[in-house]
N, C-alpha and C positions, 0 to 999 in steps of 0.2 A: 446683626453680627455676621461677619463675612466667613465664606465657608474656608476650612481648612483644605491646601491645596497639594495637590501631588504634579510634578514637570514631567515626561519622561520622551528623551531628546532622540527615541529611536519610535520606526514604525515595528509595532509586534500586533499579532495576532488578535483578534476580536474573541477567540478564544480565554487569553493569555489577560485581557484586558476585563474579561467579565470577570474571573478570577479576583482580580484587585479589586473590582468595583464590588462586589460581594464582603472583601472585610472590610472597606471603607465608603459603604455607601452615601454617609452624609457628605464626603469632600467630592472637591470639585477637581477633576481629572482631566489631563491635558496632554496628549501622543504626538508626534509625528517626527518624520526625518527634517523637513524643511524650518527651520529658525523661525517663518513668519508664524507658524500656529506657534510658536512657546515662548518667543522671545518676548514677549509684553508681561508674561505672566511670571516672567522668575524671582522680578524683587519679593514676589509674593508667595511663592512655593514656598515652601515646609520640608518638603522631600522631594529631591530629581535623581532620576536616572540616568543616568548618559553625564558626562563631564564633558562640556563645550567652553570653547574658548571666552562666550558671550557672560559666562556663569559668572567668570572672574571680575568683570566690568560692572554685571549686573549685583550683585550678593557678597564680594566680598570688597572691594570699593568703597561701598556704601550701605547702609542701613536696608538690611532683608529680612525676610523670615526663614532664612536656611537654617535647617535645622540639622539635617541630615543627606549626604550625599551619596548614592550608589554609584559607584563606579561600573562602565559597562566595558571595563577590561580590567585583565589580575594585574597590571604593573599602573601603578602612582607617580613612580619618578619624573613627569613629567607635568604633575601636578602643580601649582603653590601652594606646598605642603605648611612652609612655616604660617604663610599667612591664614590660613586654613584653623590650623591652630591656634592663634591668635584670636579667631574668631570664634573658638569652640564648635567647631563643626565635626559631625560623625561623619567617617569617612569609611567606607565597607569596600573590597574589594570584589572582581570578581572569579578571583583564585579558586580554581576547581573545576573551571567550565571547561578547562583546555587537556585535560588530564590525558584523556583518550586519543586526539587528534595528536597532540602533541611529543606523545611516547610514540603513536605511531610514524610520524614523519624522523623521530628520533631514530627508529630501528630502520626505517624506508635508506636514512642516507649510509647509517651502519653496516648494513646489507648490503648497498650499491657501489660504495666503496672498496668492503672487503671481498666481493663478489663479481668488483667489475662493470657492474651493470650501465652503468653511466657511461663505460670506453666502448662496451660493444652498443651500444645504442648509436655513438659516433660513428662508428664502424658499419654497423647498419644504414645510415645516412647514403656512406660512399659505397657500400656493398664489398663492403671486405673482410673477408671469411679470414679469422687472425685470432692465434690462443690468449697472447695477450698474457701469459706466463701469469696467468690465477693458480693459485697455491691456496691461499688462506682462507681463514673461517673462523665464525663466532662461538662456535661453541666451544666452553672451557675455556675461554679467555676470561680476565679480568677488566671491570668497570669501575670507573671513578666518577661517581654523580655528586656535582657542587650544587646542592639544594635538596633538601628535605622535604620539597613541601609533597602536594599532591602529584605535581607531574613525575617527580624526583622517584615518587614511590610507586607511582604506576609504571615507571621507567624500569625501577627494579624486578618488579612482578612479571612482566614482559621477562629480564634480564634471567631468570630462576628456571623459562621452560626452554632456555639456550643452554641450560645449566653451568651459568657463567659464575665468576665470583664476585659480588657485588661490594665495594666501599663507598660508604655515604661519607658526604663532610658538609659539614652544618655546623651554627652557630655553639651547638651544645652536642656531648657525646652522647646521647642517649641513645640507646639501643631500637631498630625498628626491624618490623619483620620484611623478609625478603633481605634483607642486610648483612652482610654475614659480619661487618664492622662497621660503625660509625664512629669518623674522627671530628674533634673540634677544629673550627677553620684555622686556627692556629698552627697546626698539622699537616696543613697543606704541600706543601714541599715535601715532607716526607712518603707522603702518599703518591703523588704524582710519578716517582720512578717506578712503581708497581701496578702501571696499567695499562691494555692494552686499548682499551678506550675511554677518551676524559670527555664527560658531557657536563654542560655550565647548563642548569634550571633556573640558578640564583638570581633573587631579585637584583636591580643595580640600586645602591645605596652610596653611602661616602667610604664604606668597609670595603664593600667588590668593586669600586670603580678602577679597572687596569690592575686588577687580581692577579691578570693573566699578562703576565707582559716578558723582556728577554729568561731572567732568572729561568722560571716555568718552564717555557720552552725548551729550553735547557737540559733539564731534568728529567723531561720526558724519554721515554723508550724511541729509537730513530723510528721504529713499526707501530707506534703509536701513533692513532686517530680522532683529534681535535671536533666536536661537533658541542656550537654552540645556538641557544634557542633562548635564550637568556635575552642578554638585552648588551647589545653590541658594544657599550662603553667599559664593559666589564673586562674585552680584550684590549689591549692597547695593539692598533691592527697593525701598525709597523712593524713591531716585531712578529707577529705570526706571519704578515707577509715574509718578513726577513728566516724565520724558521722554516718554511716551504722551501723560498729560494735554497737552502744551505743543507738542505732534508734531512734535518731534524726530527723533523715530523711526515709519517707518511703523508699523511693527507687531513682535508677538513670538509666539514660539512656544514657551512655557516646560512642560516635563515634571519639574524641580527648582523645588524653591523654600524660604527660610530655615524657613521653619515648617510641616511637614507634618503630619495634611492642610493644605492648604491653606484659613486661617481662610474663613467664610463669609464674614467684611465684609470681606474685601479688597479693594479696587478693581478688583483684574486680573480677577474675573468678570466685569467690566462691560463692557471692551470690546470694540468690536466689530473691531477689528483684534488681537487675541489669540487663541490658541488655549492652551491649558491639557490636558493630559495628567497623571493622578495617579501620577507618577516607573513606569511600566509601559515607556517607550523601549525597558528591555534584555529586555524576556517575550519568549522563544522557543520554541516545542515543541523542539528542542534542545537546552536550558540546559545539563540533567542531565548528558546525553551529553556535551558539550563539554566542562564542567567534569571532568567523569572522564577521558574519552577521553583529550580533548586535553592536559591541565594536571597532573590528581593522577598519574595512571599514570606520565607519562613522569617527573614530581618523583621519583616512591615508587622507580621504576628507579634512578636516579642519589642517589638518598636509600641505597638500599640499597649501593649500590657505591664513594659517594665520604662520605656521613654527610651529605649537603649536598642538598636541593634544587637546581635549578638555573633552572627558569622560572619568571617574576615574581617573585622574591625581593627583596623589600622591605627597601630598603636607608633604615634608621629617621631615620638625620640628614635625610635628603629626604622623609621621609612619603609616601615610595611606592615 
């Protein structure tokens, strides 16, 4: 009888790796970054970590033993989610590793903006001592976070020791701490004129695809600060370039965007109220760790005892 196998498409820690090999020591275990160690062995995995493009050809194609797939990032949309489905496959995500990294590069552009930081850094370059007519500041301002999940609330948590006023907007209204309201996204619009900063956490699905687009911007306060971490299909970027141009909007702090890299003629290098990051928000010297520690281990436990996963299990009519 062949032994039960485990894929995992990334190199982690020998650490990280006795760890696993301790709840599953009859199966046979397969690591690395390079495709030659894992690709022979995927029709036959049970369980992988990492989503590669080779998974699709190999497991979902044709006749595998995929049982269950960890995902070695929080966003799926780029998955084959339907066929995935089709195939009864568990699909876990790896929402929660980014929480920290991610409120902080969220607060890093918020600061840099309303602060400046980013002009006198240019200024610095050329050696030009210039006030640059900074005025503003976060604290007591109002927040508008599109996403509940974990970054959403870690974002608020942060948002609480600015003593800002936080509104959440998520699929349901349900009340969370650090929150001073949560609306259903159906409410969106109405929320939108009352903030002085709107940050997109939200997965992109067929609901937030160009959520954001002229209407939105619109609506928005002209001293209002666009900063998205999200997943760049979410904005339709014509119009938020067209809302810069027309200023609309103070300014943005974009780390996604529909077309990555980001084309060289885009407009958004040019302004000088943007900040651009190349989608690096969630890089943490912890990744690894989190995503094992936290996410695969406790899954692979309750995998091994109930046949289920049980954390981030992506539930496919919702695309997350």
């Amino acid at each position: 009888m062949s032994k039960r196998k485990l894929v995992i498409t990334q190199n982690i820690h020998q650490e990280l790796q006795a760890k696993i090999k301790a709840l599953i020591p009859e199966w046979e275990i397969i690591s690395g970054k390079d495709p030659e160690t894992w690709k022979e062995h995927l029709n036959h995995a049970e369980v992988i970590v990492g989503w590669k493009k080779e998974i699709k050809e190999n497991c979902l194609e044709q006749n595998s033993s995929l049982r269950w797939l960890q995902s070695w990032s929080a966003g799926v949309d780029s998955l084959p989610l339907h066929h995935m489905k089709e195939r009864d496959i568990l699909l876990t995500t790896a929402s929660g590793v980014h929480a920290y990294p991610i409120s902080e590069t969220i607060f890093s552009l918020m600061l840099a903006l309303t602060r400046k930081i980013h002009t006198y850094i240019k200024n610095q370059q050329i050696k030009k001592w210039h006030h640059e007519n900074l005025s503003l500041e976060i604290h007591g301002k109002t927040i508008g976070i599109v996403g509940v999940g974990a970054i959403g609330k870690e974002t608020a948590k942060i948002a609480k020791a600015f003593n800002m006023k936080v509104i959440g907007i998520r699929q349901s209204d349900k009340s969370e701490e650090y929150f001073d309201k949560v609306y259903n996204m159906m409410h969106i619009n109405s929320v939108l004129p009352l903030c002085d900063y709107i940050v997109v956490t939200a997965p992109l699905t067929s609901e937030t695809y160009h959520m954001f687009s002229k209407d939105q911007f619109q609506l928005m306060k002209d001293t209002a600060i666009f900063i998205n971490i999200g997943r760049g299909e979410i904005v339709n970027e014509d119009d938020l370039i067209h809302a810069l141009e027309t200023k609309q909007i103070a300014g943005a702090g974009l780390d996604v965007f529909e077309k990555e890299p980001l084309l060289e003629n885009s407009p958004l290098w040019n302004f000088e109220n943007v900040i651009i990051t190349p989608h690096t928000a969630g890089s943490t010297e912890h990744y690894e760790s989190r995503v094992i520690e936290d996410i695969f281990i406790p899954n692979l436990k309750h995998y091994l005892q109930k046949g289920v996963p049980n954390t981030n299990l992506v539930n496919y009519d919702k695309g997350y």
